[in-house]
C-alpha positions, 0 to 999 in steps of 0.5 A, spaced: 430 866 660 435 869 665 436 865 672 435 869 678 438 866 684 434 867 691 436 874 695 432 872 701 427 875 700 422 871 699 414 872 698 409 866 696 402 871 695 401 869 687 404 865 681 412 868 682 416 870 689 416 877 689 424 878 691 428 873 686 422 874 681 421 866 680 415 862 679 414 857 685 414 852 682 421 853 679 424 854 687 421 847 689 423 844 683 430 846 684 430 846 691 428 838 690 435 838 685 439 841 690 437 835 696 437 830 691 445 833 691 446 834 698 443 826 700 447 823 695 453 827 698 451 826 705 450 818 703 458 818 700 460 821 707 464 825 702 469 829 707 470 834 702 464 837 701 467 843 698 471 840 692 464 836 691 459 842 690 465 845 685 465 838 681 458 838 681 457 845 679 463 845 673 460 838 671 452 841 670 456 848 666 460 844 661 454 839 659 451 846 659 455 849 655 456 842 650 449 842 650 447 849 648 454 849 642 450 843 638 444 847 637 
């Protein structure tokens, strides 16, 4: 399955939004993801929330792609 991120034109008629063609319940499952991630780093009262974000992206696509080679 290929992940398709929101363009902003949301719908929430039927099982998968209209605009980025993903399930309802993939959007709030990964919106839950992402505020878990925003309330850590607003805890950390991180001044640096750009490096922040990056690390944590670069974290998840390296444990990503360790995991995807050992299969």
């Amino acid at each position: 399955m290929k992940f398709n991120p929101c363009i902003d034109k949301c719908t929430y008629e039927g099982s998968h939004c209209e605009g980025c063609g993903r399930t309802h319940q993939e959007i709030a499952e990964t919106k839950k993801l992402v505020m878990v991630v925003v309330d850590f780093a607003q805890e950390q009262d991180y001044e640096n929330i750009e490096e922040f974000a990056n690390a944590i992206g670069q974290s998840v696509l390296k444990k990503l792609k360790k995991s995807a080679a050992g299969k």
